[in-house]
KEDREN-508324 format. One line per 8 residues: number of its first residue (from 1); for each residue x, y, z of N, C-alpha, C. Coordinates in Angstrom, 1 decimal, always signed. Each point is the difference from the previous one (the first is absolute). Layout:
REM residues N
NUM) X,Y,Z,X,Y,Z,X,Y,Z  ...
***
This chain:
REM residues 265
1) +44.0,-7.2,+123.5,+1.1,-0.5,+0.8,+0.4,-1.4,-0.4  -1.0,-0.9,+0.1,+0.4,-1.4,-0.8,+0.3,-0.3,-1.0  -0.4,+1.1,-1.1,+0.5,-0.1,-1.5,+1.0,+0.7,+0.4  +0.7,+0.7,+0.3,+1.3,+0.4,-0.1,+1.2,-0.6,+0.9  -0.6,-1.3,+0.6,+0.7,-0.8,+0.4,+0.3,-0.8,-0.6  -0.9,-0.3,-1.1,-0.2,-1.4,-1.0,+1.0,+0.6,-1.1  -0.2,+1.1,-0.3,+0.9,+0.3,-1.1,+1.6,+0.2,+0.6  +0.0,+0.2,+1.2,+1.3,+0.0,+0.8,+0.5,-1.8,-0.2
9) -0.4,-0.7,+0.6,+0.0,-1.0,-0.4,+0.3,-0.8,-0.9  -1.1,+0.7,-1.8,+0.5,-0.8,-0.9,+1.5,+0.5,-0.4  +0.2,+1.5,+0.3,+1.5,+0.2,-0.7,+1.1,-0.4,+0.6  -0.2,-0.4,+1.3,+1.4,-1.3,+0.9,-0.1,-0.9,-0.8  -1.3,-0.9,-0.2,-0.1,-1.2,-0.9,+0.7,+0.2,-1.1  +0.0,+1.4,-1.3,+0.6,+0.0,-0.9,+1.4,+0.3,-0.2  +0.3,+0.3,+1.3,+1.8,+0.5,+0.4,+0.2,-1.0,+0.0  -0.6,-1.1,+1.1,+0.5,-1.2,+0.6,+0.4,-1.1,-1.2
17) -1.0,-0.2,-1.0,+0.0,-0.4,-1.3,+1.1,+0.5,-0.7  +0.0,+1.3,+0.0,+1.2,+0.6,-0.9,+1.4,-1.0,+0.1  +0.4,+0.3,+1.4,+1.0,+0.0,+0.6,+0.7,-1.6,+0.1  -1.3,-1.0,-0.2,-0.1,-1.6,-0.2,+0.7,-0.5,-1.0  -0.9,+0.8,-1.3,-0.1,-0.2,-1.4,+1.8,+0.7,-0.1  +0.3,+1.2,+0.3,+1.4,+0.3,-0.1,+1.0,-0.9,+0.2  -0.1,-0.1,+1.4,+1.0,-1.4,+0.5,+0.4,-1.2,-0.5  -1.6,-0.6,-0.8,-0.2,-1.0,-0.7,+1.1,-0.3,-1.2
25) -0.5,+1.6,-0.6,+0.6,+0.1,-1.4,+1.8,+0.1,+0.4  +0.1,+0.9,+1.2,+1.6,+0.0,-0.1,+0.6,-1.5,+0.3  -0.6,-0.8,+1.2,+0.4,-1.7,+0.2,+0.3,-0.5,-1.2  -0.9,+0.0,-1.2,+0.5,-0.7,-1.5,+1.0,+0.6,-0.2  +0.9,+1.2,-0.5,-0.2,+0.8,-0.6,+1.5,-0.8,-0.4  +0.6,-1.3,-0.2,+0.6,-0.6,-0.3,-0.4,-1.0,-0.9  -1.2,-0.2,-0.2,-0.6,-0.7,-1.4,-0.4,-1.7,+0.4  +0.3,+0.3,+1.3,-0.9,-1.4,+0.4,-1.2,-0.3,-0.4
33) +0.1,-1.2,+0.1,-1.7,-0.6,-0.1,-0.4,+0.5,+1.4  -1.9,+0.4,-0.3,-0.6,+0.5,+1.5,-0.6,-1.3,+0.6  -0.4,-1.1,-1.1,-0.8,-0.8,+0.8,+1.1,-0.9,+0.8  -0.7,-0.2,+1.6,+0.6,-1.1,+0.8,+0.5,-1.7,-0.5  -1.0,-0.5,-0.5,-0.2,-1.2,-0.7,+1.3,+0.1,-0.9  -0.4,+0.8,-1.4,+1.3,+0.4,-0.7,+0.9,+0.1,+0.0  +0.8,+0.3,+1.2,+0.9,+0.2,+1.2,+0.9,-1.2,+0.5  -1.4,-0.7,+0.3,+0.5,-1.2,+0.8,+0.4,-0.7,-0.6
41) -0.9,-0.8,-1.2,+0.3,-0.7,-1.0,+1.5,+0.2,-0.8  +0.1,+1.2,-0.6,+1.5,+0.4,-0.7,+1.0,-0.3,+1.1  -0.3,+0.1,+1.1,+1.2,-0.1,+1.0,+0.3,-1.6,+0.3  -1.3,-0.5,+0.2,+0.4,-1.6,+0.0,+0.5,-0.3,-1.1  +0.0,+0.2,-1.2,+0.2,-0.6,-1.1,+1.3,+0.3,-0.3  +0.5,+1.3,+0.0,+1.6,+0.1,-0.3,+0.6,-0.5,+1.3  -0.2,-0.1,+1.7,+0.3,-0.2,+0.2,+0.2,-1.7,+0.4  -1.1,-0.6,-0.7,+0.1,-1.8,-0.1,+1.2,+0.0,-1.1
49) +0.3,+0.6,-1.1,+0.9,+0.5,-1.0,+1.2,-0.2,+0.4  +0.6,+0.7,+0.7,+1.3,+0.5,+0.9,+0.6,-1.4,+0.7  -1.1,-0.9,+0.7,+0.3,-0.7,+0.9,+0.2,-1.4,-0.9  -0.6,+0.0,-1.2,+0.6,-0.9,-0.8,+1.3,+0.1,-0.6  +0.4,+1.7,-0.4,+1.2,-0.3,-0.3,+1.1,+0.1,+1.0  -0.6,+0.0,+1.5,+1.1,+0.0,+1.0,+0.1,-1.9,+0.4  -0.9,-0.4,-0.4,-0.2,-1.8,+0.3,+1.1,-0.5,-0.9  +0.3,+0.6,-1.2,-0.2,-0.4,-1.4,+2.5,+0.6,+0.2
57) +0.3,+1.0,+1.0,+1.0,+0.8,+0.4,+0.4,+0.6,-1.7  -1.2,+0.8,-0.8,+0.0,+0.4,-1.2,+0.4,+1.3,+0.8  +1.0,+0.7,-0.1,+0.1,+1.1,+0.7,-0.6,+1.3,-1.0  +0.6,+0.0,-1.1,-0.2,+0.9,-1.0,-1.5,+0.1,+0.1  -0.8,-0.8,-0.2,-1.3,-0.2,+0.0,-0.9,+0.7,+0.8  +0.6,-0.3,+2.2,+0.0,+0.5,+0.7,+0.3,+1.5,+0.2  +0.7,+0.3,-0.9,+0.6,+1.4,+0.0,-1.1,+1.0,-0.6  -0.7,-0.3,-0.9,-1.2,+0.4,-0.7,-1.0,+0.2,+0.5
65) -0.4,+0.1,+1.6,-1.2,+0.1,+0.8,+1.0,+1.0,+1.1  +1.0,+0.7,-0.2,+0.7,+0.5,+1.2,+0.2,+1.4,-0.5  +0.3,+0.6,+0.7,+0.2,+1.7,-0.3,+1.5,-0.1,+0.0  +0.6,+1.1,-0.5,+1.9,+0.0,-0.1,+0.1,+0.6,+1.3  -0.8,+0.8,+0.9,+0.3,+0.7,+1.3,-0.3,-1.1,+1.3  -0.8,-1.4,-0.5,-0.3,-0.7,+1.2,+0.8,+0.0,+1.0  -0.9,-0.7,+1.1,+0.9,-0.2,+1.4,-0.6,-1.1,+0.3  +1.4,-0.7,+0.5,-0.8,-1.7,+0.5,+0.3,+0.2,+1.7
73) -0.7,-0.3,+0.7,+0.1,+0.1,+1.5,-0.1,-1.7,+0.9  +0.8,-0.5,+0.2,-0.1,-1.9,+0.6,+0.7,+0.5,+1.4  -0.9,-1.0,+0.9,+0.3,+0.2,+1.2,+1.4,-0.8,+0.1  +0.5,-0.9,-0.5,+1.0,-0.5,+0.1,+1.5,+0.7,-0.5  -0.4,+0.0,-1.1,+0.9,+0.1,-1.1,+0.5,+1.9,-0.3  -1.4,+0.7,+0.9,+0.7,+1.6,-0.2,-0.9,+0.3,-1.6  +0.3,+1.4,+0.0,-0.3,+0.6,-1.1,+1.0,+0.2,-1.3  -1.1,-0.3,-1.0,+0.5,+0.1,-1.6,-0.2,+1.1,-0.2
81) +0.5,+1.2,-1.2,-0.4,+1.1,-0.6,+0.5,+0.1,-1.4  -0.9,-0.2,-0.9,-0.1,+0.1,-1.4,-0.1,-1.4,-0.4  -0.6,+0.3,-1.7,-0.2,-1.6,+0.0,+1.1,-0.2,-0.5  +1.4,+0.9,-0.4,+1.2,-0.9,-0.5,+0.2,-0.9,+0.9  +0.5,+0.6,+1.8,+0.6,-0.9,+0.3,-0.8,-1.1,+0.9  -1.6,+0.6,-0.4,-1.0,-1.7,+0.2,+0.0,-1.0,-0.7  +0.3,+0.1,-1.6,+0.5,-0.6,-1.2,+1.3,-0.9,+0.6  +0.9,+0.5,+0.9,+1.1,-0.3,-0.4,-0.2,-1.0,+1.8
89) -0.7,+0.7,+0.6,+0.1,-1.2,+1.1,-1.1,-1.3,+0.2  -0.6,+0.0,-1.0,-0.6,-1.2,-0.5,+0.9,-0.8,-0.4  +0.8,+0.7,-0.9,+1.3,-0.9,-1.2,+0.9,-0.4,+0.8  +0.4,+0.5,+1.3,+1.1,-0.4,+0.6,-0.4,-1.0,+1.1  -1.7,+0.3,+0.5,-0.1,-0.3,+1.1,-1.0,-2.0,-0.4  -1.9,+0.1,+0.1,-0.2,-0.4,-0.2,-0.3,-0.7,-1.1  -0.2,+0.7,-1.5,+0.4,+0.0,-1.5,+1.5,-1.1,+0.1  +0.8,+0.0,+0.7,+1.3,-0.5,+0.0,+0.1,-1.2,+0.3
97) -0.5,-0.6,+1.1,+0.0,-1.1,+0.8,-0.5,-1.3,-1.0  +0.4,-1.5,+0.4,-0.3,-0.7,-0.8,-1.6,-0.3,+0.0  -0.4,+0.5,+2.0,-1.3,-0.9,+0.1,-0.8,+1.3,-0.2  -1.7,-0.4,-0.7,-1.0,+1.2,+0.0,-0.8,+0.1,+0.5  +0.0,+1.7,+0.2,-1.1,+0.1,+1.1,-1.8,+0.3,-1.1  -1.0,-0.2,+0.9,-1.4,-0.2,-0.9,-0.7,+0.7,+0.8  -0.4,+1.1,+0.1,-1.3,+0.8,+0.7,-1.0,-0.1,+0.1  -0.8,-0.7,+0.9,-1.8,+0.0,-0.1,-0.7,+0.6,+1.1
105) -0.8,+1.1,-0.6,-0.8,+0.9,+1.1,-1.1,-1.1,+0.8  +0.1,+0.7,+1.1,-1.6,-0.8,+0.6,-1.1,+0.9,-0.2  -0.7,-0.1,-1.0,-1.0,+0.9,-1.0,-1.2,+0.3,+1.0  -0.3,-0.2,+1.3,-1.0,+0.8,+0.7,+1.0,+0.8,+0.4  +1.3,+0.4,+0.3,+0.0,+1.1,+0.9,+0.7,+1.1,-1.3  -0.3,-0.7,-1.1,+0.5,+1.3,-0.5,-0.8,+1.3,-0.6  +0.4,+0.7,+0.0,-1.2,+1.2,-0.1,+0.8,+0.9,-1.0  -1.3,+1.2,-0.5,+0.7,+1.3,-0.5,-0.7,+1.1,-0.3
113) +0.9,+1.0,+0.6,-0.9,+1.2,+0.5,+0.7,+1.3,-1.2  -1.2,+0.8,-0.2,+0.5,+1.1,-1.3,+0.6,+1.0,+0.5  +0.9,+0.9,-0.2,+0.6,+1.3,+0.7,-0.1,+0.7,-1.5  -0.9,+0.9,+0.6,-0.4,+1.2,-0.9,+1.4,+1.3,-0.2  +0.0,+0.0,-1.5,+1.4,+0.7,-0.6,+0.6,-0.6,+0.0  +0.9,-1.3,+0.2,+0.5,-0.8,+0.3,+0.2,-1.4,-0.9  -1.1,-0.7,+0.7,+0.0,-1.6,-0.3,-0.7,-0.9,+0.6  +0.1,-0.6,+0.9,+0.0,-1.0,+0.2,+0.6,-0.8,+0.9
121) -0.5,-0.4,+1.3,+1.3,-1.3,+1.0,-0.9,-1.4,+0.3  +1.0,-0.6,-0.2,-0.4,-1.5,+0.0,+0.6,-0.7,+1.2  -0.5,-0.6,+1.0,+0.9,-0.6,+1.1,-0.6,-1.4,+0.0  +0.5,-0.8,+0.6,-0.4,-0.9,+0.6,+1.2,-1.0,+0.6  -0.2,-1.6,-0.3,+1.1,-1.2,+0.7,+0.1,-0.9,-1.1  +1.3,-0.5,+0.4,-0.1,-0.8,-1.0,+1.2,-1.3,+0.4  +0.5,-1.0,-0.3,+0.3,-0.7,+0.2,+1.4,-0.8,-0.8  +1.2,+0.3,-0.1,+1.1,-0.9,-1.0,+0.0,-1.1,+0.0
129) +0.3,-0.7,-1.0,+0.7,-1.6,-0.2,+1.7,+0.1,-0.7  +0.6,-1.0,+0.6,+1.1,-0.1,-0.6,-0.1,-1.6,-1.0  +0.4,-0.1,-1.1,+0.6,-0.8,-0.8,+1.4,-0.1,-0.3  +0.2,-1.4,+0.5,+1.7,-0.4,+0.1,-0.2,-0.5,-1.3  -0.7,-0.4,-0.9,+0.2,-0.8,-1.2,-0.5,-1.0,-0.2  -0.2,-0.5,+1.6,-1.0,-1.8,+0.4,-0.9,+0.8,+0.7  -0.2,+0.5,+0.4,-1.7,+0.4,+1.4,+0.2,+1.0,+0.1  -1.0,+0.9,-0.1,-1.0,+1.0,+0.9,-0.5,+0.0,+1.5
137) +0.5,+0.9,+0.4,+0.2,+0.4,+2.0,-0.6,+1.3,-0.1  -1.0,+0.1,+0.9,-0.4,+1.4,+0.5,+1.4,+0.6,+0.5  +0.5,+0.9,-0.2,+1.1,+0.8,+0.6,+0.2,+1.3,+0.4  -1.3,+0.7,+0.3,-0.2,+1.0,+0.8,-1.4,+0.5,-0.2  +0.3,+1.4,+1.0,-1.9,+0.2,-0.1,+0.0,+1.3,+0.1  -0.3,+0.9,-0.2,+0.1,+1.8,-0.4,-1.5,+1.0,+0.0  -0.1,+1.3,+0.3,-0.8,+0.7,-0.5,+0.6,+1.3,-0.7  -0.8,+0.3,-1.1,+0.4,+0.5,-1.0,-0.9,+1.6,+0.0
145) +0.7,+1.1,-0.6,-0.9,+1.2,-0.2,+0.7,+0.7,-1.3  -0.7,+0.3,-1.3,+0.6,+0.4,-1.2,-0.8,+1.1,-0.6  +0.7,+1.1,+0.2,-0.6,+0.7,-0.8,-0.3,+0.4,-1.0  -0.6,+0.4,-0.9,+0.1,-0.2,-1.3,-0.5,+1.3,-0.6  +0.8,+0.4,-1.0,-0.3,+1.3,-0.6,-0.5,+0.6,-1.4  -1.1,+0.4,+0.2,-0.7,-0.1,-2.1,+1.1,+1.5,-0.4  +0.3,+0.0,-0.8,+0.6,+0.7,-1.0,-0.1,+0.2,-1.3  +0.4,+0.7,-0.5,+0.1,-0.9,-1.7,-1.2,-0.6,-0.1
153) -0.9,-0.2,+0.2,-1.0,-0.7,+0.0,+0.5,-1.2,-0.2  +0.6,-0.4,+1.1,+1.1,-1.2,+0.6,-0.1,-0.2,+0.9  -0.3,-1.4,+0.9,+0.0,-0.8,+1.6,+1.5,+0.2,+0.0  +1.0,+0.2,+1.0,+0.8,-0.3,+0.8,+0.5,+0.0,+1.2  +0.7,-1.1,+0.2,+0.2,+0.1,+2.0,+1.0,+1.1,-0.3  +0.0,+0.9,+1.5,+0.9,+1.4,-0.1,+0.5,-0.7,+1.6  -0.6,-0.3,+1.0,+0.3,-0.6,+1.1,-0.8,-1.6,+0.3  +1.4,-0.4,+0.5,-0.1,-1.4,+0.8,+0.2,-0.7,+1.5
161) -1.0,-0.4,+0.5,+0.3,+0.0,+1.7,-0.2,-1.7,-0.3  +1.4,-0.7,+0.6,-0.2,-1.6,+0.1,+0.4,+0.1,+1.5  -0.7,-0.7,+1.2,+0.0,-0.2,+1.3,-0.4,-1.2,+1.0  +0.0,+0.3,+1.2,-0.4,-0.8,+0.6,+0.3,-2.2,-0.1  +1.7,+0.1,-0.6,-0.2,-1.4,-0.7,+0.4,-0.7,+1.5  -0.6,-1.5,-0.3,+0.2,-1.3,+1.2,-0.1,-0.9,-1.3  -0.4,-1.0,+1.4,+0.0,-1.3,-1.0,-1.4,-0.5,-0.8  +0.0,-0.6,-0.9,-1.1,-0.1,-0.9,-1.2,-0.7,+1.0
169) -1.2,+0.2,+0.8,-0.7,-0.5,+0.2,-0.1,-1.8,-0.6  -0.5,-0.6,+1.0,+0.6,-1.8,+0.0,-1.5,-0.2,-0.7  -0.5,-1.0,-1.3,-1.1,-0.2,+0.3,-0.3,-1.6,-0.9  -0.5,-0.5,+1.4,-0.3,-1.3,-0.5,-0.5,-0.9,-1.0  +0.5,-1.1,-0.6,-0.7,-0.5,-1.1,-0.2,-1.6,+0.3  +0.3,-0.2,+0.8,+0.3,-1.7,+0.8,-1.7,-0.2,+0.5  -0.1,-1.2,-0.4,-0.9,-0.7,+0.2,+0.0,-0.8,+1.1  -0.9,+0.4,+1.5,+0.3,-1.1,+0.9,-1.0,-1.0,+0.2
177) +0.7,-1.7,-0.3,-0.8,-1.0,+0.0,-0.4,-0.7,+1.7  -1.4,-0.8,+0.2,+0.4,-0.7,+1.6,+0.8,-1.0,-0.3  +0.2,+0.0,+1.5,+0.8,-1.3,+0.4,-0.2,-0.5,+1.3  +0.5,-1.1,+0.2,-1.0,-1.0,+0.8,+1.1,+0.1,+1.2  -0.6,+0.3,+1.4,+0.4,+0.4,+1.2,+1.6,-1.2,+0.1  -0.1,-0.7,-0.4,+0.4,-1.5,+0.0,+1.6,+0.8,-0.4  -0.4,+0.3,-1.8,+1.5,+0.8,-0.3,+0.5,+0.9,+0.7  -0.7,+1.1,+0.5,+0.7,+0.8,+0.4,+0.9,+0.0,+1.3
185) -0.7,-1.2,+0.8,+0.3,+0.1,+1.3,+1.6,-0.9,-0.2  +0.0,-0.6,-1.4,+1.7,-0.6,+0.0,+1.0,+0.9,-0.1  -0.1,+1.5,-0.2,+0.8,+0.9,-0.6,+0.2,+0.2,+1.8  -0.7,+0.8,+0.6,+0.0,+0.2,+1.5,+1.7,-0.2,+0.7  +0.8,+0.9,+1.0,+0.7,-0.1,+0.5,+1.1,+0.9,-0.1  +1.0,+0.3,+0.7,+1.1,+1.0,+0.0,+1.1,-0.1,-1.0  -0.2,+1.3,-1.2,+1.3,-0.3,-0.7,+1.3,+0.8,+0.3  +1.1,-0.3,-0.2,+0.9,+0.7,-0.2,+0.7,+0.9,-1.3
193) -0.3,+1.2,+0.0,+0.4,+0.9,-0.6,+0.6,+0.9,+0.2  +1.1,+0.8,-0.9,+1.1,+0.7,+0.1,-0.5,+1.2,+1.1  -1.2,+0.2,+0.1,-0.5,+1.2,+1.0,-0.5,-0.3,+1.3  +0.2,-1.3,+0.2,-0.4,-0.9,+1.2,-1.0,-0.9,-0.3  -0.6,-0.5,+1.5,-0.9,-0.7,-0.5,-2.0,+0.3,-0.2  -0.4,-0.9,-0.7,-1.3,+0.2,-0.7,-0.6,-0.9,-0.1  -1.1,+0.2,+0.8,-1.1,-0.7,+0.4,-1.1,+0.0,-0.8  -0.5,-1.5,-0.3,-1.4,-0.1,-1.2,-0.8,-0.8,+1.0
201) -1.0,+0.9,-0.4,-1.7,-0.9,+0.6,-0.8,+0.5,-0.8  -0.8,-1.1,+0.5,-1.2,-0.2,-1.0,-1.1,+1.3,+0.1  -0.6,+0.3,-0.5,-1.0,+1.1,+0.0,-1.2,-0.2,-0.9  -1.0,-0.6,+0.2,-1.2,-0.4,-1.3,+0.6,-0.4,-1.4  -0.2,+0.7,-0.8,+0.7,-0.9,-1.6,+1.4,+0.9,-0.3  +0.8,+0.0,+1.1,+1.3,+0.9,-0.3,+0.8,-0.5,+1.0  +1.4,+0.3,-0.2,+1.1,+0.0,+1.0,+0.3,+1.4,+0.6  +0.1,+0.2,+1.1,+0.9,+1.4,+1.2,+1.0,-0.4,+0.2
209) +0.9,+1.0,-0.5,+1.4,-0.4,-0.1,+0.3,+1.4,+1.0  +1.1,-0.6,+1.1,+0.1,+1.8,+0.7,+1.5,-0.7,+0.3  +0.4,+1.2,+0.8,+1.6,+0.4,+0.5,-0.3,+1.2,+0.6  +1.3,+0.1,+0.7,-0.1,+1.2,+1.2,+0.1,+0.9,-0.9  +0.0,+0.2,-1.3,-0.2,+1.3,-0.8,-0.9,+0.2,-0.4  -0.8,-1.2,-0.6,-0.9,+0.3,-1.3,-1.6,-0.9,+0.2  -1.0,+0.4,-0.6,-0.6,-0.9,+0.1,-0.8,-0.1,-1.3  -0.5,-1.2,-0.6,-0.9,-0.2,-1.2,-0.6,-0.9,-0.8
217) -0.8,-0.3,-0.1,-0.9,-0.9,-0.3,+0.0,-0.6,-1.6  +0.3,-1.0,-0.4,+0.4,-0.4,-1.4,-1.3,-1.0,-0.1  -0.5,-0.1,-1.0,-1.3,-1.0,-1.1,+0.4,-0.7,-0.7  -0.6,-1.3,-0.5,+0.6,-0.9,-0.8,-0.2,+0.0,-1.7  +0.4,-0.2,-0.6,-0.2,+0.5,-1.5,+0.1,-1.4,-0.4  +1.5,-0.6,+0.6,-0.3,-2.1,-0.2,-0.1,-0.5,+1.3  -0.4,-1.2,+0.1,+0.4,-0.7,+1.3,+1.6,+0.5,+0.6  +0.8,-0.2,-0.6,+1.6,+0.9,+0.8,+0.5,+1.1,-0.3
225) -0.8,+1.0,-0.4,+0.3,+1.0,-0.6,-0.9,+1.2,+0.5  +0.1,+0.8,+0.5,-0.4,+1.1,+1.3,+0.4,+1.0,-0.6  -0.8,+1.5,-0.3,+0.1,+1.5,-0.2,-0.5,+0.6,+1.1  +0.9,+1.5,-0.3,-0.7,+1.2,+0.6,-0.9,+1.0,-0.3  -1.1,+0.8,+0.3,-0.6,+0.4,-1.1,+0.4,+1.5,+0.2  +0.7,+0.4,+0.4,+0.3,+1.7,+0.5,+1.6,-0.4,-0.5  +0.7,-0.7,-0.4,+1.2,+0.3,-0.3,+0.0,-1.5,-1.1  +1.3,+0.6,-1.2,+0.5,-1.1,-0.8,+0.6,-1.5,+0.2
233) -0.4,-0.3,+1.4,+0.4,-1.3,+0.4,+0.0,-1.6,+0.2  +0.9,-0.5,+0.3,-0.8,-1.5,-0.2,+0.8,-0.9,+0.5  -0.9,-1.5,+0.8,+0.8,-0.1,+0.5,+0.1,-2.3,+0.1  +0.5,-0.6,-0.7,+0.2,-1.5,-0.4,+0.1,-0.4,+0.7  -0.6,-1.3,+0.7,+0.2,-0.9,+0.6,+0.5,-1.1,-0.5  +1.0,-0.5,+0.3,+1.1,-1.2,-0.7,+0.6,-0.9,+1.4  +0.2,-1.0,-0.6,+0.7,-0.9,+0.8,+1.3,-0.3,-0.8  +1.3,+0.0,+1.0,+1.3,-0.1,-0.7,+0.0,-1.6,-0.4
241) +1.7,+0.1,-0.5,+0.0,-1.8,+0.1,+0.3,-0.7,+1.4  -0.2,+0.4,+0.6,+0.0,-0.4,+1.6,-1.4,+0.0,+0.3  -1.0,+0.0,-0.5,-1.6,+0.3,+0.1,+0.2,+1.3,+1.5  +0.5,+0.6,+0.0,-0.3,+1.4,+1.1,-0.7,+1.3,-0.9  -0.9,+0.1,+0.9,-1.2,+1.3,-0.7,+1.4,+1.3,+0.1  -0.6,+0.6,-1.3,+1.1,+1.5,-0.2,-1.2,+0.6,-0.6  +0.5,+1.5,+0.1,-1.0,+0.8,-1.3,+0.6,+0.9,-1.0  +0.1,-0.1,-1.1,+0.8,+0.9,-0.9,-1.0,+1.7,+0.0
249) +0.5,+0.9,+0.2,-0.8,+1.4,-0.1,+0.5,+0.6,-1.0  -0.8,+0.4,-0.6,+0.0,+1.3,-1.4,-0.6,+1.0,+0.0  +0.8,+1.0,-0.5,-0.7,+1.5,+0.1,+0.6,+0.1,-1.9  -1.7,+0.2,-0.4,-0.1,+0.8,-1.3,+0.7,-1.4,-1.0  -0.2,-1.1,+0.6,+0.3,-1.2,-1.0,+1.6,-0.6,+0.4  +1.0,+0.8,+0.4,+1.2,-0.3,+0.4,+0.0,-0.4,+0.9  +0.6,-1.1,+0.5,+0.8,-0.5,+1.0,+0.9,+0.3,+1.4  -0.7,+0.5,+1.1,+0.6,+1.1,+0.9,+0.3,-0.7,+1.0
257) -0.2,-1.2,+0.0,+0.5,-0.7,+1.8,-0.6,-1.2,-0.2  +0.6,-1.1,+0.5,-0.8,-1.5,+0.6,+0.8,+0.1,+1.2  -1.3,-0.5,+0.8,-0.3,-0.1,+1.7,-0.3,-1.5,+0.0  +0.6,-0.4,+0.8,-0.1,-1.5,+0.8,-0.6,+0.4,+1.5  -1.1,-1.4,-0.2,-0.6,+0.0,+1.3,+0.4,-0.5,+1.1  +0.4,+0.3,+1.0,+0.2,-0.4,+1.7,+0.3,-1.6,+0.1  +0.8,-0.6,+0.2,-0.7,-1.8,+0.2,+0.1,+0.1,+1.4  -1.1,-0.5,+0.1,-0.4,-0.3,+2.3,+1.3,-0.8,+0.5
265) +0.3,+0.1,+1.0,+0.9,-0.7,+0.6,-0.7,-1.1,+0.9
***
């Protein structure tokens, strides 16, 4: 009875095998590479490829990593179909414009997973900059999903998912120096600004700046010169030629408002 359960046994095992090993072979049966690594690697690499000649708005270039049946999918902008007229809304769209855009992944979230008979999907986030010609601006923030299809014993994207965009995550590079209670406490008092008024006090080695809207804490980088660290801000302490305390505020280096302070009556 137990040997003929054993042998009952081994021949599930040899079905079960069969049926593994079948599968296996049909999943390739498109001429992919089997190994994962192999996989991964070829996929990073044409696709680090691609995103230089999209930095680079080499469209032709770009067009050499794409399938003629693709589909581009952007939460904003709607769906593309074929790469003619992907070709063509590069050329009209961003390819067109005077200022360029520059793509950098944020390399821990990007990943890529193999699809057997198939290819290959690569997702992850990534981050734009624009160039006007003088500076580079973070200019948005996205997650990305690209499919990619061996062929021909050929990588190409066949589908494109670009999503989820906002604004580029803010991230600090300001250095905050101390300063001596003495300075800070000169800044102190109610200014007037176009959104009402705004209140500074002192807080350890920083100024609290609030209003019935907002509230936020700025650091000194000079003795008159005050950042934010969650946002591109900044904020000067000057005396006019009337010696009255003002503060000039900038967002991202430009010039967005000077606020004059309260004089007591």
């Amino acid at each position: 009875m137990r040997c003929h359960k054993r042998n009952k046994m081994k021949s599930y095992t040899l079905l079960l095998a069969g049926v593994i090993l079948s599968a296996s072979a049909h999943a390739q049966s498109n001429g992919q590479p089997t190994d994962e690594n192999e996989i991964r690697k070829a996929i990073f690499h044409n696709d680090s490829l691609f995103w230089q000649a999209y930095n680079q708005c080499d469209i032709e270039r770009m067009a050499t990593f794409l399938t003629d049946d693709m589909e581009f999918y952007h939460d904003r902008g709607g769906p593309i179909y074929t790469l003619e007229k992907f070709k063509e809304n590069l050329r009209t769209g961003m390819c067109g414009r005077v200022e360029r855009l520059r793509r950098e992944p944020i390399a821990e979230t990007v990943k890529v997973f193999p699809m057997n008979n198939y290819g290959a999907l690569i997702s992850g986030e990534h981050i734009f900059y624009v160039n006007d010609g003088k500076k580079e601006t973070p200019d948005g923030y996205g997650k990305f999903a690209q499919l990619w299809k061996f062929e021909n014993n050929e990588w190409k994207m066949s589908r494109v998912l670009s999503y989820d965009h906002g604004p580029a995550p803010y991230v600090n590079k300001r250095q905050e120096i101390p300063v001596t209670g003495k300075i800070l406490k000169q800044y102190e008092g109610q200014y007037v600004s176009k959104g009402g008024l705004i209140t500074v006090n002192t807080e350890l080695n920083s100024l609290k700046l609030s209003s019935a809207n907002f509230q936020i804490t700025i650091y000194p980088e000079t003795q008159n010169k005050f950042f934010a660290k969650d946002r591109d801000l900044q904020f000067e302490f000057l005396l006019d030629k009337d010696k009255k305390m003002k503060v000039v505020v900038y967002e991202k280096g430009n010039v967005v408002e000077e606020i004059n302070r309260k004089q007591m009556k």
